[in-house]
mmCIF file of the C-alpha atoms, coordinates in Angstrom:
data_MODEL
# 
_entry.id   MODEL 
# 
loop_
_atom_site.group_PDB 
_atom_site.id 
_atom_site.type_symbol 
_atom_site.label_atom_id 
_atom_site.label_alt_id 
_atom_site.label_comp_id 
_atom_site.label_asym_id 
_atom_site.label_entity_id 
_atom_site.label_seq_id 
_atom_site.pdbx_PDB_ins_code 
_atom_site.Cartn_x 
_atom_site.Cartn_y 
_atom_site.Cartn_z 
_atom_site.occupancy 
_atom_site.B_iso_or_equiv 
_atom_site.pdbx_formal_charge 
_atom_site.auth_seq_id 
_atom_site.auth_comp_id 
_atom_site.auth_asym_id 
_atom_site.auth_atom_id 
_atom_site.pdbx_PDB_model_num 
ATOM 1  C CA . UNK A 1 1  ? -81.460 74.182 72.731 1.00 0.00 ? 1  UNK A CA 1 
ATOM 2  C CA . UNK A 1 2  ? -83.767 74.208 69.666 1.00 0.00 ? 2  UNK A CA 1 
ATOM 3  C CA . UNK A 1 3  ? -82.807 72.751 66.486 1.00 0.00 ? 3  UNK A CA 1 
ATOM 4  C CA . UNK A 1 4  ? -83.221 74.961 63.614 1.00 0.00 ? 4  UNK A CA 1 
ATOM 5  C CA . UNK A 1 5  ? -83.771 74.548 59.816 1.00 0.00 ? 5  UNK A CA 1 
ATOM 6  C CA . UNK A 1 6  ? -80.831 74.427 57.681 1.00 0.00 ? 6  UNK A CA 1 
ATOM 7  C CA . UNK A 1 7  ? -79.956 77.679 56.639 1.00 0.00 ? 7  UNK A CA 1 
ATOM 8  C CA . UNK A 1 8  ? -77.575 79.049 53.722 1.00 0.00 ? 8  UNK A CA 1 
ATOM 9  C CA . UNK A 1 9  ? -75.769 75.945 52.627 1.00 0.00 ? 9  UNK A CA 1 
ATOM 10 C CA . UNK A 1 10 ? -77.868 72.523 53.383 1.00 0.00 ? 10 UNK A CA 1 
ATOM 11 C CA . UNK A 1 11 ? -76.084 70.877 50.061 1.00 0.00 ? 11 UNK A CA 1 
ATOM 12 C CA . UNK A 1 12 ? -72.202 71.313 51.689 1.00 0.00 ? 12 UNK A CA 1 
ATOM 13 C CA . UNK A 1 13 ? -73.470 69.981 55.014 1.00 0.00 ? 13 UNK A CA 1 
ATOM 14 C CA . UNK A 1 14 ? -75.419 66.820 53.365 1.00 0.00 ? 14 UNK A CA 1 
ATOM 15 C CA . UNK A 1 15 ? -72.026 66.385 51.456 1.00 0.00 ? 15 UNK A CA 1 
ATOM 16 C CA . UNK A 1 16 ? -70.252 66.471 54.723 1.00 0.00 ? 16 UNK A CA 1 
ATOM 17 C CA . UNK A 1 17 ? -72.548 63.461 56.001 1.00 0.00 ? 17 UNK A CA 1 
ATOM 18 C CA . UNK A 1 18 ? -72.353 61.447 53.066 1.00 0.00 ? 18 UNK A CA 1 
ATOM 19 C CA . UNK A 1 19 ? -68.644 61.618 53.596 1.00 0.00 ? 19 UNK A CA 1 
ATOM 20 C CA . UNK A 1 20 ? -69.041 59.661 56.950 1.00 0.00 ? 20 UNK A CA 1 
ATOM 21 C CA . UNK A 1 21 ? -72.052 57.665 56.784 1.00 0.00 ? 21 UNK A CA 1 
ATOM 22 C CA . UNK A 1 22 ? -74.429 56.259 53.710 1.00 0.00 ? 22 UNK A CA 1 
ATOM 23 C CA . UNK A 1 23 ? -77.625 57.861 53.896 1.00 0.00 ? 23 UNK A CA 1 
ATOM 24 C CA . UNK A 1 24 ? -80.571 55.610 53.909 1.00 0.00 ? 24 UNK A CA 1 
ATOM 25 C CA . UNK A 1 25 ? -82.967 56.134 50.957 1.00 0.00 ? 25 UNK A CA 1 
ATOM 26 C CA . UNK A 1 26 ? -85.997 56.788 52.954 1.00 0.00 ? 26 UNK A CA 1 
ATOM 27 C CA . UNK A 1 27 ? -87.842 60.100 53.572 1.00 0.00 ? 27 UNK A CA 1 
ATOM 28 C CA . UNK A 1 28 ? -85.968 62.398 55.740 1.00 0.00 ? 28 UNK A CA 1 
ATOM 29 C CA . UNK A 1 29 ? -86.366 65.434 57.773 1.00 0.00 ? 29 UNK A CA 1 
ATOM 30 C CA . UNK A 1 30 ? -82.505 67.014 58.143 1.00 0.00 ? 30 UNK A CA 1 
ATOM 31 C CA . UNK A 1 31 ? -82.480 69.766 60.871 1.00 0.00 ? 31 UNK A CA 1 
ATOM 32 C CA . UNK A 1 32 ? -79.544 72.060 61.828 1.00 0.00 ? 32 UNK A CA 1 
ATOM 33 C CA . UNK A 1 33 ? -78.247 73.434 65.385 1.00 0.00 ? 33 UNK A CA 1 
ATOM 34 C CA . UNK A 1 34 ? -75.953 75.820 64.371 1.00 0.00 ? 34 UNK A CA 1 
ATOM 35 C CA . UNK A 1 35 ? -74.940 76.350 67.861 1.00 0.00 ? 35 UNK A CA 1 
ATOM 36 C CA . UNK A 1 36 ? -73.491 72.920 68.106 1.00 0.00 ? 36 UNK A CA 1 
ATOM 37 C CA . UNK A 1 37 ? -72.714 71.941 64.784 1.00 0.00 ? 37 UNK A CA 1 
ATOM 38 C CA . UNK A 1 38 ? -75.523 69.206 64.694 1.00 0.00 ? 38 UNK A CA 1 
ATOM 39 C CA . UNK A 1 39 ? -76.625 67.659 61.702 1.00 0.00 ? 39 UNK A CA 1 
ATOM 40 C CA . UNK A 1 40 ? -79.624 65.353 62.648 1.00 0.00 ? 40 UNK A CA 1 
ATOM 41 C CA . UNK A 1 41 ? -81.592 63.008 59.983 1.00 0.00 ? 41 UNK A CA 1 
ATOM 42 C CA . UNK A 1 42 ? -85.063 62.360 61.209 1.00 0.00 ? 42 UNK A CA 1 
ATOM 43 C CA . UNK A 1 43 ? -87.079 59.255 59.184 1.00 0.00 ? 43 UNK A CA 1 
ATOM 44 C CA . UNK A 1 44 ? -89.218 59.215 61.879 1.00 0.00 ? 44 UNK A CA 1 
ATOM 45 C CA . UNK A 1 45 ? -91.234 61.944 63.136 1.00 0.00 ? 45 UNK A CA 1 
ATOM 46 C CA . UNK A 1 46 ? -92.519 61.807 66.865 1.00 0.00 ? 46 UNK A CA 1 
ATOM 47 C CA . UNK A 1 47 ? -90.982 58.637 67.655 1.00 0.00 ? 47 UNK A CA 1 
ATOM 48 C CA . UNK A 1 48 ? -88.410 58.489 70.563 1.00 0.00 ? 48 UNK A CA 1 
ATOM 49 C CA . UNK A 1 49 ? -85.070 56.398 70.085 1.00 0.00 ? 49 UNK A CA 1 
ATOM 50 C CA . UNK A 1 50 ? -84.852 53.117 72.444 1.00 0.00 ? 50 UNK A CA 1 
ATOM 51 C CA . UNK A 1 51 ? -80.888 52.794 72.146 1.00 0.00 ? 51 UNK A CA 1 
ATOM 52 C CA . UNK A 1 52 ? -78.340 55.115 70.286 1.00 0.00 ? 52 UNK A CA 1 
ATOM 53 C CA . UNK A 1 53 ? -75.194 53.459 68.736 1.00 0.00 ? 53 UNK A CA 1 
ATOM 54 C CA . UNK A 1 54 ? -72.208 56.413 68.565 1.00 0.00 ? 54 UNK A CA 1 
ATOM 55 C CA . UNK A 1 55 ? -69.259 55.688 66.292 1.00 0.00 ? 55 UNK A CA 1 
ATOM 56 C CA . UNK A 1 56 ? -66.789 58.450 67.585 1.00 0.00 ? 56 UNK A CA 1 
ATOM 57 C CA . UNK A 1 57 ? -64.056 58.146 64.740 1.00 0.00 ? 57 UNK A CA 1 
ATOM 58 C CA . UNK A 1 58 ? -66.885 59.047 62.341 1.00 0.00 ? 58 UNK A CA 1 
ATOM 59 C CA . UNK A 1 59 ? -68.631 61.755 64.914 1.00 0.00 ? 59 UNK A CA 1 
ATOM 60 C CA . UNK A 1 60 ? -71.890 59.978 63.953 1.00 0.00 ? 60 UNK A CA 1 
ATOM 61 C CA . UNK A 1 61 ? -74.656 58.527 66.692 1.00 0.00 ? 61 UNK A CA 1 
ATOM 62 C CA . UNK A 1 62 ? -77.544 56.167 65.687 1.00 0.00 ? 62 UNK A CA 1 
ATOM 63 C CA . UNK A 1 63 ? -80.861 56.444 66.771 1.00 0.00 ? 63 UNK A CA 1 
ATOM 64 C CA . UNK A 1 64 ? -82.850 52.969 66.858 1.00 0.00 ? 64 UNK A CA 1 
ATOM 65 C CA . UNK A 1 65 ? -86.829 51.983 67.962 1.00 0.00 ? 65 UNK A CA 1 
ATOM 66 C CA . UNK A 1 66 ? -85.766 48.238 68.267 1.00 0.00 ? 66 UNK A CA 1 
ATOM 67 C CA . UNK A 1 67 ? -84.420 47.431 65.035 1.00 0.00 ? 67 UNK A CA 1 
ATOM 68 C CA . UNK A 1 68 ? -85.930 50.195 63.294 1.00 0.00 ? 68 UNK A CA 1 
ATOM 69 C CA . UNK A 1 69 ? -82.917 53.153 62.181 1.00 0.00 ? 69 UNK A CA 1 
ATOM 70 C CA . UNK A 1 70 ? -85.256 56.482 63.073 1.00 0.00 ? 70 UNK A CA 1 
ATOM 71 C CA . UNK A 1 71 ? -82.717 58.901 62.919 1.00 0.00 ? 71 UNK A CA 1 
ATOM 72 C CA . UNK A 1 72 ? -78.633 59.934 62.407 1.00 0.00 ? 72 UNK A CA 1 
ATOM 73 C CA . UNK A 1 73 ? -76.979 62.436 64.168 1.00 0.00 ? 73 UNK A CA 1 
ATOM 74 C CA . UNK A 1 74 ? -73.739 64.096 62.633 1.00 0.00 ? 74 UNK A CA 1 
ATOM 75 C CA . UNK A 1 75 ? -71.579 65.772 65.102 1.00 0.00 ? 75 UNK A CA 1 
ATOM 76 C CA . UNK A 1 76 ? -69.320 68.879 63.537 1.00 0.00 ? 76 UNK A CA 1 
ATOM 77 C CA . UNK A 1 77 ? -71.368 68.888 60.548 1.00 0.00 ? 77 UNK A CA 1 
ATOM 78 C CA . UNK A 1 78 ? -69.581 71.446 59.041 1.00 0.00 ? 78 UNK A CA 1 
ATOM 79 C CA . UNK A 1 79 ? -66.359 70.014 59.100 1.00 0.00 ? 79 UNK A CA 1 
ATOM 80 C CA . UNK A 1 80 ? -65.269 68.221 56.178 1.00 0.00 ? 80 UNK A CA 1 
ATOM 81 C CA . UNK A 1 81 ? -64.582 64.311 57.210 1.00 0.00 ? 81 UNK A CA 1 
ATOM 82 C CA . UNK A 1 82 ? -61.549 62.663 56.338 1.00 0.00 ? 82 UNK A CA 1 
ATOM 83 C CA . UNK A 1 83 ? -63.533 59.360 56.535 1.00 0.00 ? 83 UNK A CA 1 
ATOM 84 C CA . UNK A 1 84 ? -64.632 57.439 53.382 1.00 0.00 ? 84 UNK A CA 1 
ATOM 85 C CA . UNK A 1 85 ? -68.554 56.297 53.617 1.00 0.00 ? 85 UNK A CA 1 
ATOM 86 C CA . UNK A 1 86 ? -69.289 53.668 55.815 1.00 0.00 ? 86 UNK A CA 1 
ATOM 87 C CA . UNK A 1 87 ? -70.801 51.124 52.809 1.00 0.00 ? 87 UNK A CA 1 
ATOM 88 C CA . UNK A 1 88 ? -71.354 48.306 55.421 1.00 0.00 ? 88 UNK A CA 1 
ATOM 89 C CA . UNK A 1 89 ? -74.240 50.308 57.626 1.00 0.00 ? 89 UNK A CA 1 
ATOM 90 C CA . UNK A 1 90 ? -76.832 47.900 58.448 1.00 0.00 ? 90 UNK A CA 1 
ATOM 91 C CA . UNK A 1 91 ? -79.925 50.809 58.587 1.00 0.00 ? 91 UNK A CA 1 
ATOM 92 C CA . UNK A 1 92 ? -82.977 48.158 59.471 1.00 0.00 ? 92 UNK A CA 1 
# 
């Protein structure tokens, strides 16, 4: 499955994942799969992740190079969370 751009309403879904997760300020890519509900926050571009780190109450995963956060994947992006931010995310 392809990822698409974000189509008619990127602001509700980047509310949605601000809901579960603090965003890192870095530059950012944000792609959509509609299909799956898949929010995904790229700050790397054509780097593959060396671990993932999932936390399923949140419906977030992690991407990592070593240390290094490279991207954030929000599961059922559309869905508003019932979760408060997570303020204590170590992203480096």
């Amino acid at each position: 499955m392809a990822r698409r751009p974000i189509g008619a309403s990127p602001s509700r879904l980047l509310v949605s994942a601000a809901q579960r997760i603090q965003i890192p300020t870095l530059p950012v890519r944000v792609e959509y799969d509609a299909d799956v509900d898949t929010l995904y926050l790229r700050f790397r571009e054509g780097v593959a992740p060396t671990r993932s780190k999932g936390d399923i109450e949140k419906g977030v995963v992690y991407d990592y190079r070593g240390k290094e956060l490279i991207g954030i994947e929000i599961l059922n992006a559309s869905q508003p969370s019932e979760s408060q931010p997570d303020s204590e995310q170590n992203t480096r």
